[in-house]
N, C-alpha and C positions, 0 to 999 in steps of 0.2 A: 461186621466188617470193621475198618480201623479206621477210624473217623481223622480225616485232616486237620481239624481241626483242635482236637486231642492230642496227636499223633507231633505237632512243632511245640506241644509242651512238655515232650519227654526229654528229661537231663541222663536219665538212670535205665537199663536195661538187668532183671533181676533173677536168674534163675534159678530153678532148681536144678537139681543135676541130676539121680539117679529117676530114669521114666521121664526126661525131658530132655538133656543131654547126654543121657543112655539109654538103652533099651528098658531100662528096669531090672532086666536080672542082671547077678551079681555070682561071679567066679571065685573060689577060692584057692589061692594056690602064696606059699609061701615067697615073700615076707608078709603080704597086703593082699587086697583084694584084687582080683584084675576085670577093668569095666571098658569098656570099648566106646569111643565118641567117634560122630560122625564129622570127616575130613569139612566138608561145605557147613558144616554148623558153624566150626572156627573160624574159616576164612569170612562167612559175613558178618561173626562177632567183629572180629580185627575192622571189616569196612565199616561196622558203626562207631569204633573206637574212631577210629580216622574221622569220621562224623561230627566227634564232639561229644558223643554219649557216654558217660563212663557203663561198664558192663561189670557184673560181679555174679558173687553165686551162694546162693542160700541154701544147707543142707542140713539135713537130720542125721547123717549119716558122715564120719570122718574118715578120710582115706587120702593118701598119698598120691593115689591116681589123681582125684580132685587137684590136689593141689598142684602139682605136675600138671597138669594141663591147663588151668588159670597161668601159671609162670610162663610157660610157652605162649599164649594166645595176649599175655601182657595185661589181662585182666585186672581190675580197679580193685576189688577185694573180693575175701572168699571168708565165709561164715560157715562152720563145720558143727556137726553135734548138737543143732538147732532144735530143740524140740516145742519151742512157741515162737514158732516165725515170726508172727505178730509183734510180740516182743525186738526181737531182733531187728525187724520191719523198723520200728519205732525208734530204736537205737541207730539205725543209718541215716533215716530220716534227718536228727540232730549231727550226726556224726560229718555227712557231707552238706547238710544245708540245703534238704529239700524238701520239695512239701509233696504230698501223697499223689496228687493231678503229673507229678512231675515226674511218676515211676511208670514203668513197664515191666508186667510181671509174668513166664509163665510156669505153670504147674500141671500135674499130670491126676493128684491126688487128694482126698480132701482136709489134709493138713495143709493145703496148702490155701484154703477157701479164706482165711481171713484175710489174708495178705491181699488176695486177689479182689476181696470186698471193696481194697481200700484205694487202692492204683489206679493210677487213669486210664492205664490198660490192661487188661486182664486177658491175655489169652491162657487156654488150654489146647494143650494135645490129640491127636486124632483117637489116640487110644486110654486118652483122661478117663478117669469116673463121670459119670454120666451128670452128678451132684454139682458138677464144675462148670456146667450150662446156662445155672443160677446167678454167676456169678462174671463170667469169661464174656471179652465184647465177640470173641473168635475163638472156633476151634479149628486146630490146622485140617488139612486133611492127611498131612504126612504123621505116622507114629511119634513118639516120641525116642533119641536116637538113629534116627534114621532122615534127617533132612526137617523135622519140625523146624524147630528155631531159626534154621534159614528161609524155608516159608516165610515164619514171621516176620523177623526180621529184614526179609526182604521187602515186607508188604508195609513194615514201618518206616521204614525211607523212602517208599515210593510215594506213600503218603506225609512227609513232610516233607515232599520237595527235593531230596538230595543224592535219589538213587542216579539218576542221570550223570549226574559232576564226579559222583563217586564210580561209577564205570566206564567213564571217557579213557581213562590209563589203559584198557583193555581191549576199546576200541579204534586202535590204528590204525 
């Protein structure tokens, strides 16, 4: 589960994208690749932006899609072509000024395992590698692509406190 106490020290929200913000598989059709994200993934990105969190997205893989849909959702930054996240991990760290207790991270795969070593919060996906159990405080029970990330991310502002303020606008 996603400890409260954990959960009011996260600045950063860190994702992977393909098998966490997509399904995992992967379309080809010219210019790019065509990848499909889930509508409620963005909109509770957007209510932790509103929150204070900055959110971004860590990938192994480059595509335009990516980056199209961080622009849209107003996303903090996007890291494409990653092939030692860790590294890169370590590179935001210094870049925005935070320290690892202060990240939330999830992954679907086990590239994705150091990163999640290191974070205050590690969730994994309903349909992660099994390997990601080791390391994740939570695995959603929704797929990846299909409504994880707003699980999470829902269950991360309920646990520090700010899902309630942040759904008052919708309760009229």
């Amino acid at each position: 589960m996603i400890s409260a106490e954990k959960a009011r020290l996260i600045k950063a929200i860190i994702l992977d994208i393909d098998g966490v913000l997509t399904d995992g598989r992967v379309g080809y059709g010219a210019p790019d690749l065509i990848k499909f994200f889930h509508y409620r993934d963005g909109h509770w990105l957007k209510l932790a932006l509103r929150a204070g969190i900055m959110v971004g997205l860590l990938s192994g893989r480059e595509s335009a899609a990516n980056r199209e849909r961080a622009t849209e959702l107003g996303l903090t930054f996007v890291r494409e072509n990653i092939h030692d996240k860790l590294e890169e991990f370590e590179k935001l760290l210094k870049e925005y000024d935070l320290k690892p207790e202060e990240c939330f991270y999830m992954g679907d795969d086990v590239i994705d395992m150091p990163v999640m070593s290191r974070v205050g919060i590690a969730v994994a996906v309903a349909d992660a590698v099994p390997e990601l159990d080791e390391v994740a405080a939570y695995r959603t029970h929704t797929p990846g692509g299909h409504g994880a990330v707003c699980e999470a991310v829902r269950l991360l502002l309920q646990a520090r406190g700010d899902l309630d303020s942040l759904l008052e606008r919708y309760r009229r």
